[in-house]
C-alpha positions in Angstrom: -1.8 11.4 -32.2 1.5 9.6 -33.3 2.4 6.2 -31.7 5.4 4.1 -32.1 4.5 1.1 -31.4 0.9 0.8 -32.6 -1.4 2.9 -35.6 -4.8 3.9 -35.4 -7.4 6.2 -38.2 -11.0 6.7 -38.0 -13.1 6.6 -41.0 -16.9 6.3 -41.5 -17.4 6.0 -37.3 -15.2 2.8 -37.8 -11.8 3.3 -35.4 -8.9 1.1 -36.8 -6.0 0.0 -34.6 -3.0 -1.3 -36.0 -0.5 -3.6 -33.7 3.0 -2.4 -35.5 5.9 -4.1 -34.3 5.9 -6.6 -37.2 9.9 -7.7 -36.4 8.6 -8.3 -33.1 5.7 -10.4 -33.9 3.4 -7.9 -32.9 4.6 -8.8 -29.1 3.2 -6.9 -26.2 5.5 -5.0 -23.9 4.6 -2.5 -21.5 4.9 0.3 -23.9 2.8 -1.1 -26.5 0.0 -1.6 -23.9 0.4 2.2 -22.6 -0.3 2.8 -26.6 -3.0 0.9 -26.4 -4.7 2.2 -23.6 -4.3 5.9 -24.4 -5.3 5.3 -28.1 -8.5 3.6 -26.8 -8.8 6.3 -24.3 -8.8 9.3 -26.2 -11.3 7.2 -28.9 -13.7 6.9 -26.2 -13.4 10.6 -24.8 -13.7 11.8 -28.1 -16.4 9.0 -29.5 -16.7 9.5 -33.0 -16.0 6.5 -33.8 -18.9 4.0 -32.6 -16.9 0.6 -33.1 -13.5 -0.4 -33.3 -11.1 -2.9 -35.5 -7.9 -4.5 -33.5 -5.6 -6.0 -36.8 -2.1 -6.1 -37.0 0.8 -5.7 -39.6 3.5 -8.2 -40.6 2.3 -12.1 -40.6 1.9 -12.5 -36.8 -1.9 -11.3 -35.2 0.6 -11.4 -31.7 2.9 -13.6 -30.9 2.1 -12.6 -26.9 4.1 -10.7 -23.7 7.5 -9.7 -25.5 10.0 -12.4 -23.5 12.6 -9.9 -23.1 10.4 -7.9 -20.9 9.9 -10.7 -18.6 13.1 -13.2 -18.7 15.7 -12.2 -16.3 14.0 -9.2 -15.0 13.4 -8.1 -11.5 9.7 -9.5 -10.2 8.5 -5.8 -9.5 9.0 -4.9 -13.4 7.6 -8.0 -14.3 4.4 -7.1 -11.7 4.4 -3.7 -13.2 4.5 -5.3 -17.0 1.1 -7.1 -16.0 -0.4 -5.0 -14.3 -0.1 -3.1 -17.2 -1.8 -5.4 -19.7 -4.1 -5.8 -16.6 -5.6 -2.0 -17.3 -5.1 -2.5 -20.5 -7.6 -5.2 -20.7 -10.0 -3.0 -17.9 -9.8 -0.2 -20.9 -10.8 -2.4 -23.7 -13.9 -3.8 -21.3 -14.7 0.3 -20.4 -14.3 1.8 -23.7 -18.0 2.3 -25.4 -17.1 1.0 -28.5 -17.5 -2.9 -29.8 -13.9 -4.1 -30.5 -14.1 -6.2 -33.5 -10.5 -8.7 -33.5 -9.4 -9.0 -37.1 -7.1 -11.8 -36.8 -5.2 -12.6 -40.4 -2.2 -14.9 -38.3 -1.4 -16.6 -35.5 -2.4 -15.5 -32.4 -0.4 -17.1 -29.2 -0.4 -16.7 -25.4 -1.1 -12.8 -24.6 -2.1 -12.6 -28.4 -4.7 -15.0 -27.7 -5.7 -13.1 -24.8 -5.9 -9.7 -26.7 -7.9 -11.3 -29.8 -10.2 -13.0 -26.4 -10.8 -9.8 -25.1 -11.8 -8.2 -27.5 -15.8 -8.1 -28.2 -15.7 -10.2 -31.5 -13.2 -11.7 -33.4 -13.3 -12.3 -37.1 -10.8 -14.9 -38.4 -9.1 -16.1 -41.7 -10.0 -19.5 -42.2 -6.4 -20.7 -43.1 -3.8 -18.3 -41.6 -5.8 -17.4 -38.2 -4.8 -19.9 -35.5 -5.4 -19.4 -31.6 -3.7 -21.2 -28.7 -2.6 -20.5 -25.1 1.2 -21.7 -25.4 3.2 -21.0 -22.6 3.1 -24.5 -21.6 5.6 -24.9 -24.5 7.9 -22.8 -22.7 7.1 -23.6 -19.4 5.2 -20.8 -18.0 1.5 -20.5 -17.8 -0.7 -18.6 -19.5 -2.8 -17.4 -16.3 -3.7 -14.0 -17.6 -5.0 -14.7 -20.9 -7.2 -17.7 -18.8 -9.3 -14.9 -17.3 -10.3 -14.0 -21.0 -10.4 -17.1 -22.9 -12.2 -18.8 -19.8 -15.0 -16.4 -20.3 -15.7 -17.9 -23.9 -15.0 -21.0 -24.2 -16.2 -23.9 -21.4 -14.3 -25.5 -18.9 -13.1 -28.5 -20.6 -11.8 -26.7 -23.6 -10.0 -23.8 -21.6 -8.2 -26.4 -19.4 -7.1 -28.7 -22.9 -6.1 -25.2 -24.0 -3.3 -24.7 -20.9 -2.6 -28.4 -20.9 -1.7 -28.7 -24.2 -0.4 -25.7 -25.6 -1.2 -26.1 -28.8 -2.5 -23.7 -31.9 -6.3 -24.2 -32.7 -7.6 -23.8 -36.4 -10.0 -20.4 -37.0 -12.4 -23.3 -37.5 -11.8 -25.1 -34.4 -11.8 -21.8 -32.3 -15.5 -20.8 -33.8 -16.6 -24.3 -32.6 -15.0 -23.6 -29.0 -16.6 -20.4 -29.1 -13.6 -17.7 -29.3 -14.2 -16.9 -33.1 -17.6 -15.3 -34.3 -16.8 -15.6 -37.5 -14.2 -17.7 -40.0 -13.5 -16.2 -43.7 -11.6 -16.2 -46.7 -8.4 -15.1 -45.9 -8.4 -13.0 -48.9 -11.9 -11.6 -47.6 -11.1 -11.0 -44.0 -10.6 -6.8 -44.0 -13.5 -6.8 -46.4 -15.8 -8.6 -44.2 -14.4 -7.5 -41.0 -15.1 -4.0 -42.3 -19.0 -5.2 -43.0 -19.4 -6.8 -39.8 -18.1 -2.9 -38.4 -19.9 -1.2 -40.6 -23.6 -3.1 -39.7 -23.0 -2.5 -36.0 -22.0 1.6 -36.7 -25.9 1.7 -38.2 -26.5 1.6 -34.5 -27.2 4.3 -31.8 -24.2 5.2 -30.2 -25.5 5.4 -27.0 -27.4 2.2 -27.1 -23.9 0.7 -28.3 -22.3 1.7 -25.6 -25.4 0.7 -23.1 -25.5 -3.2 -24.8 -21.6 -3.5 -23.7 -21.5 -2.5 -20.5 -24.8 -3.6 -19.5 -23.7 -7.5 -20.4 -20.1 -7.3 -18.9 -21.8 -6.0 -15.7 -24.6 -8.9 -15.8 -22.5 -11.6 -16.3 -20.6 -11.3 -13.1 -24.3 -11.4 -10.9 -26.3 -14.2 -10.1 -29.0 -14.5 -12.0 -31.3 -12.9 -9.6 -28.9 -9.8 -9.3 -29.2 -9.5 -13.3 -32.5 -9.5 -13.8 -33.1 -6.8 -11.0 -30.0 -5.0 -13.1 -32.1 -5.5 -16.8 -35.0 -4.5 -15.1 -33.8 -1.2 -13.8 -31.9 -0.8 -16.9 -34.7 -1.0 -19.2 -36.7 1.0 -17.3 -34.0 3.8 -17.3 -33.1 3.5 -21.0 -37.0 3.8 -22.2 -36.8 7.6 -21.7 -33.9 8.1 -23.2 -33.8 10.2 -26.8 -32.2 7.7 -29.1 -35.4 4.7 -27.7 -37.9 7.3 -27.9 -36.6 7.7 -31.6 -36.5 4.3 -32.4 -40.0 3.4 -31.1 -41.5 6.7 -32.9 -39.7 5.6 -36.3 -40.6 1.8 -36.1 -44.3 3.0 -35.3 -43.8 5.6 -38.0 -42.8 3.5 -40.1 -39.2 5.2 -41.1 -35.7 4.7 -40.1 -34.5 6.1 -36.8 -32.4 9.5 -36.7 -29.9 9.2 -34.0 -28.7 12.0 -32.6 -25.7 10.9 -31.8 -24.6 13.6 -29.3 
């Protein structure tokens, strides 16, 4: 399928998606999101690929909501331009496939929400940087909150808004928004690693470990252990667990079937 605003290729069961609007920064306006959310649509319909790589072209990782989208423009487009990135970001938490974040550059305000979102991040040590900016300009950064809230604490999120300012790839692994910092040089190498260990996996049981731990981490505890415990339950007749149990017991390497 040919996008304008974004690329995507499958190879190996690893899906790549390419933010493309390099003179832009990479900046998110509605039609970019739509992109996004059929590209990650039609991935997940079709599943071949079981995990997926956000990057992006040009220097910028995203350099957030395109402002010409949003300055001077009636409040309905403006609603409809978030509640855009809104399903966007309900698609990305849906889809079956991890989405790995391979951030190379800065990544500010809806760019920091994006890379956020996503299920992991990878980051170059030097060039990555992450912040929540629209303080700088006035305007606050509430949707990409309800992401970056949800993985770093309370203290740090709120210096994040106050502040405005651009964290190291460093800093953001200590916060907790980065799983892992590399080389710059080695960030599509080890990104791709990182992709390619998790797409040994079962599909299914891929697709079962995200949404089983977005859905438990809105219950109380009580809820989500009633949740696991109905989940495991379920999952323990299922083909690809009674492979895995057979094989470890066996004493081979599972055989998914990957239907």
């Amino acid at each position: 399928m040919a996008y304008q605003h974004i690329l995507y290729e499958e190879k190996d069961h690893i899906g790549v998606l390419t933010l493309n609007r390099p003179k832009k920064r990479n900046a998110l306006g509605r039609e970019a999101e739509e992109e996004i959310i059929a590209c990650l649509s039609d991935a997940a319909g079709r599943h071949e690929a079981k995990v997926i790589i956000v990057k992006a072209s040009g220097p910028v990782f995203c350099s957030g909501h395109d402002r010409a989208e949003i300055l001077d423009v009636p409040l309905n487009d403006i609603r409809r331009l978030f509640q855009t990135s809104m399903n966007m970001m309900m698609v990305m938490r849906q889809v079956p496939q991890p989405l790995i974040a391979q951030v190379h550059g800065i990544a500010m305000a809806g760019g920091c929400h994006l890379a956020a979102a996503c299920d992991l991040v990878v980051a170059a040590e030097e060039g990555a940087k992450f912040g929540m900016t629209g303080l700088k300009i006035g305007y606050n950064c509430s949707t990409p909150t309800v992401a970056v809230s949800r993985c770093v604490g309370q203290k740090k999120c709120l210096e994040m808004l106050f502040t405005g300012r651009l964290y190291s790839a460093v800093e953001s692994q200590a916060m907790g928004l980065v799983n892992l910092v590399v080389p710059d040089e080695r960030l599509e190498e080890e990104t791709w690693k990182l992709a390619a260990e998790i797409a040994e996996g079962s599909k299914l049981t891929l697709g079962i470990s995200k949404m089983v731990y977005y859905a438990q981490i809105e219950m109380t505890e009580w809820q989500a252990y009633h949740y696991a415990k109905e989940m495991m339950a379920s999952q323990a007749l299922m083909p690809d667990a009674i492979e895995g149990f057979t094989a470890s017991i066996e004493g081979r390497p599972p055989v998914w079937k990957e239907v």
